[in-house]
Backbone bond lengths (Angstrom), bond angles and torsions (degrees), N, CA, C in turn:
res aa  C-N    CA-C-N  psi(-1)  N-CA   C-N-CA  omega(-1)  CA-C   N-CA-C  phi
1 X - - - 1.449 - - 1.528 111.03 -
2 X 1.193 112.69 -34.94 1.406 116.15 -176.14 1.479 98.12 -70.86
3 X 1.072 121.87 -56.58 1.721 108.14 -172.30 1.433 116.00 -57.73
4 X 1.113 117.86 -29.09 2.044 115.63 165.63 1.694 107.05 -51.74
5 X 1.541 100.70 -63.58 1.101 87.38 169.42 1.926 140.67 -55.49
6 X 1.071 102.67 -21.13 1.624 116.74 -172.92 1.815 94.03 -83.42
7 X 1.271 101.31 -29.33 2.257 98.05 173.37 1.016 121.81 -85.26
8 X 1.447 122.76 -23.28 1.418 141.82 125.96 0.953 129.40 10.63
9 X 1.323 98.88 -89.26 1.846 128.01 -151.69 1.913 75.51 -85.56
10 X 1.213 129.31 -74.43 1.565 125.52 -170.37 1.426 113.37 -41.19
11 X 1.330 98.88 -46.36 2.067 88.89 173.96 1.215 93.60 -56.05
12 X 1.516 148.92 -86.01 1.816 150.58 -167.85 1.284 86.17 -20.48
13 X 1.333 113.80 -94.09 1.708 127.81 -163.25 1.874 102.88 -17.57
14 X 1.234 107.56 -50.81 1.761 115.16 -154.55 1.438 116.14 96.31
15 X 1.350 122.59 12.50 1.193 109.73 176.84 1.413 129.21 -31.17
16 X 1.314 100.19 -50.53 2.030 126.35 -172.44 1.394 94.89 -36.51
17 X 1.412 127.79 -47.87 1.605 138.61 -149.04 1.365 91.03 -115.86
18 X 1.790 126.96 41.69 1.785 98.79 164.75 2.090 77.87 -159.61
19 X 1.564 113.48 15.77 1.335 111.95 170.67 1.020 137.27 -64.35
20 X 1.304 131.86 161.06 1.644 117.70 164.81 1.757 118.63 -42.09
21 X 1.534 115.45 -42.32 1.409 128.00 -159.75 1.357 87.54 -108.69
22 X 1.412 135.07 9.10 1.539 102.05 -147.97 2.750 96.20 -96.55
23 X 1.438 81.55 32.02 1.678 97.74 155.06 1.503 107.23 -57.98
24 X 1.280 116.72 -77.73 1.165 126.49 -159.54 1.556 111.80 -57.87
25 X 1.545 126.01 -29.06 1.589 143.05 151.33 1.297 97.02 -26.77
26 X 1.562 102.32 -77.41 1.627 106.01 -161.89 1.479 125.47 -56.52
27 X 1.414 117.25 -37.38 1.527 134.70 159.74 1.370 100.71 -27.16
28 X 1.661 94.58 -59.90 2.023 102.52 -168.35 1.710 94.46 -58.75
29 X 1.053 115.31 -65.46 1.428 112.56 -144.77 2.412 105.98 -57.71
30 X 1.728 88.00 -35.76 1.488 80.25 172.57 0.973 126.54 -67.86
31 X 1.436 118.21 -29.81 1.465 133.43 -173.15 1.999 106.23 -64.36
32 X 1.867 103.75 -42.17 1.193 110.54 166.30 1.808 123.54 -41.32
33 X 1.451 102.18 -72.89 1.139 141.32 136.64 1.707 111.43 8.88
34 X 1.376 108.07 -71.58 1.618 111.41 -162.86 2.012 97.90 -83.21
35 X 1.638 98.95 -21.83 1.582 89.57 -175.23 1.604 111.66 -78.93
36 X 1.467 102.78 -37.78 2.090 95.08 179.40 1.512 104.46 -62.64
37 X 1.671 119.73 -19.76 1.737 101.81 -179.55 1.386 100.16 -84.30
38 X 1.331 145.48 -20.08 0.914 169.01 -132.43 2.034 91.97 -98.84
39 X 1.504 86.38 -64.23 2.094 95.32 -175.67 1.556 101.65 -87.30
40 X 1.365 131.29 -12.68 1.107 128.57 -178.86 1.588 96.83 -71.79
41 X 1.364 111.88 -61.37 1.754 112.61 -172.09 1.531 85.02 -54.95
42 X 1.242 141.96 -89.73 1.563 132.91 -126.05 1.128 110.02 -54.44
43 X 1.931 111.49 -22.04 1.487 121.15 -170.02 1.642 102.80 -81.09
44 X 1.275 139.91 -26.16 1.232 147.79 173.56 1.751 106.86 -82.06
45 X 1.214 109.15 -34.97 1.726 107.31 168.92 1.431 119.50 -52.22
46 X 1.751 103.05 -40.16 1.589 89.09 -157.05 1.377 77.82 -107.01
47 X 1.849 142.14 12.05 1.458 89.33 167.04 1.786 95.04 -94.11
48 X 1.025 125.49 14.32 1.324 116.46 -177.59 1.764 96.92 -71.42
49 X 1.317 97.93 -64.93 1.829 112.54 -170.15 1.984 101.56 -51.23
50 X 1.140 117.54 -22.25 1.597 121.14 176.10 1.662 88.85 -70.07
51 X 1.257 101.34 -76.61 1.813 104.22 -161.45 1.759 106.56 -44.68
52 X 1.411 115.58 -51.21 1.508 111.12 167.16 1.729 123.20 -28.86
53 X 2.088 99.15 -53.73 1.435 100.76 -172.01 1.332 106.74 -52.88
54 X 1.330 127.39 -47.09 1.556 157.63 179.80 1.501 86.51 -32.74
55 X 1.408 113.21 -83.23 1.583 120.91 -155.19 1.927 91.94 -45.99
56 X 1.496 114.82 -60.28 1.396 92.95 -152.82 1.472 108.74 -80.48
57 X 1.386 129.62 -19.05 1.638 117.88 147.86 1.144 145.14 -8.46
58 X 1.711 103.59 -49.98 1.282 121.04 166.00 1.142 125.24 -95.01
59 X 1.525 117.60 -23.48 1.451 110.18 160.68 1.443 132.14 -70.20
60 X 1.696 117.17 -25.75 1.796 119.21 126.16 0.746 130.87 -18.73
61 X 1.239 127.00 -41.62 2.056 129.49 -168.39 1.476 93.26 -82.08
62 X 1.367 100.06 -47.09 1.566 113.20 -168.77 1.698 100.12 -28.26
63 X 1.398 79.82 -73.11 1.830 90.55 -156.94 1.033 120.50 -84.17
64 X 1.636 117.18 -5.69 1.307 114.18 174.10 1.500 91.86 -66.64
65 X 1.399 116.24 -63.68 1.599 108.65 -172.39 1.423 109.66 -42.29
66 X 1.155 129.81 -39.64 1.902 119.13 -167.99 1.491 93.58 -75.09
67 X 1.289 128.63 -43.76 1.634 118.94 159.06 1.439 134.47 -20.95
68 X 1.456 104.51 -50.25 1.001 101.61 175.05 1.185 119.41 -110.57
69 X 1.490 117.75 2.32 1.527 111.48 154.85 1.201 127.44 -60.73
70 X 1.527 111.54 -48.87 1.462 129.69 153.64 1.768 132.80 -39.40
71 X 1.254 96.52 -22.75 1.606 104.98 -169.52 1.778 89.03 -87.08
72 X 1.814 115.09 -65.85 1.335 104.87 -156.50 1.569 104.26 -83.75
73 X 1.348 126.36 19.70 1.851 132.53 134.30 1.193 108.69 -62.74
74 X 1.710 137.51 -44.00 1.373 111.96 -158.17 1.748 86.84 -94.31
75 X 0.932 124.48 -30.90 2.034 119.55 -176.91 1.238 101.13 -56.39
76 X 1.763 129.87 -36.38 1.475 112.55 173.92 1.307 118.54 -68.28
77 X 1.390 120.33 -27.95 1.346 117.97 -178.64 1.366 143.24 -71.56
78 X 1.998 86.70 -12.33 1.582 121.42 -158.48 1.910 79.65 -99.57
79 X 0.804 130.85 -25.78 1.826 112.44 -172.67 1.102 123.41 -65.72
80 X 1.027 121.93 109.20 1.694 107.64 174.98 1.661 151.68 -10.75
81 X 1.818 97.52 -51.12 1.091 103.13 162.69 1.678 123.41 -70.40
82 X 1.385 111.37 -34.82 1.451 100.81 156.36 2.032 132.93 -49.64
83 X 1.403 88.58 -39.78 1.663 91.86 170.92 1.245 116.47 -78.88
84 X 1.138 136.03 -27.21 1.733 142.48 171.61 1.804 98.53 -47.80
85 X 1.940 97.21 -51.15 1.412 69.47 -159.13 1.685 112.94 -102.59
86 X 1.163 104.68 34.75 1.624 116.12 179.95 2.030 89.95 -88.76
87 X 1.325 98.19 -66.87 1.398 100.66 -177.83 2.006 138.22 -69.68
88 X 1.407 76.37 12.83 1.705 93.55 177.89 1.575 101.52 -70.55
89 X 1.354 109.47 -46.81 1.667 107.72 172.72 1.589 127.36 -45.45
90 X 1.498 102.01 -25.27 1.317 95.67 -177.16 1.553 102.83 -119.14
91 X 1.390 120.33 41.20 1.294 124.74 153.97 1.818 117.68 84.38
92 X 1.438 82.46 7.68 2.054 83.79 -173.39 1.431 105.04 -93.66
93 X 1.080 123.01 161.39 1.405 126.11 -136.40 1.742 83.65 -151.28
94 X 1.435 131.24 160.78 1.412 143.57 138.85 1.268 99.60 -78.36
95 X 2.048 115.30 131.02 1.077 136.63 154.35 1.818 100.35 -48.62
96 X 1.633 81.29 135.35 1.865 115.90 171.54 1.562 88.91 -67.83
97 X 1.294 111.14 -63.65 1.918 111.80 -158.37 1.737 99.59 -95.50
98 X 1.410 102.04 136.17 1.602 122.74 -175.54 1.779 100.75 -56.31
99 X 1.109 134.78 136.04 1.456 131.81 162.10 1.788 107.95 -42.73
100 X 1.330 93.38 137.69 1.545 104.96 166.66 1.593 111.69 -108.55
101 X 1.862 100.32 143.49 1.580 105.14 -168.27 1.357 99.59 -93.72
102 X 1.267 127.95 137.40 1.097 136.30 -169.93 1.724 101.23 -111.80
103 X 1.332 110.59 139.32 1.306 108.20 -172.51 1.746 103.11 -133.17
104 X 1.715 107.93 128.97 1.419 98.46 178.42 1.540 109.60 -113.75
105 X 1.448 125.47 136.60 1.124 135.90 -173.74 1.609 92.04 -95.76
106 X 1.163 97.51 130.95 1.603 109.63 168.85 1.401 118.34 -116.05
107 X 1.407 133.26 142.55 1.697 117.61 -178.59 1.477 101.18 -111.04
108 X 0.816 140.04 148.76 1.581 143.10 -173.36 1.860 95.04 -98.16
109 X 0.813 104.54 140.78 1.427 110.75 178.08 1.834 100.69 -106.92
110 X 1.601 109.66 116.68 1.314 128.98 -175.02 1.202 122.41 -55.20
């Protein structure tokens, strides 16, 4: 029992890290060391690249919606009865008589 306690009290103390051998400790502990900075960065990478997906997600919604706010503005503008009555001010009228198709026969000279 006493010797648990005596490996104990030296792990607290730090003995491990002030030994004759205790090189090969330190190897471990940097090597420990370089991997949590190691998962710390990748863990800050991807929540950056998450929050990014985030940002442009919503800037999708964005514009799909102004898309189609924009789209069924120009279909009202495109109807006829909307254009009749934009141009009533300036005196244009719908033809009484339907357009006639005029067709030209051409002869090719051989």
């Amino acid at each position: 029992m006493a010797k648990i306690t005596n490996s104990v009290y030296d792990l607290l103390k730090g003995k491990f890290l002030i030994d004759e051998d205790s090189f090969k400790n330190w190897r471990f502990i940097f090597f420990i060391v370089a991997l949590v900075l190691l998962m710390i960065a990748s863990g800050h990478s991807s929540d950056k690249k998450v929050m990014e997906i985030a940002k442009l997600n919503k800037e999708i919604k964005e514009l799909r919606a102004e898309f189609v706010d924009t789209r069924s503005i120009s279909m009202k503008m495109k109807l006829e009865s909307t254009i009749r009555n934009k141009v009533v001010n300036y005196g244009l009228i719908p033809s009484e008589n339907p357009p006639q198709v005029i067709k030209v026969i051409s002869k090719k000279a051989n």
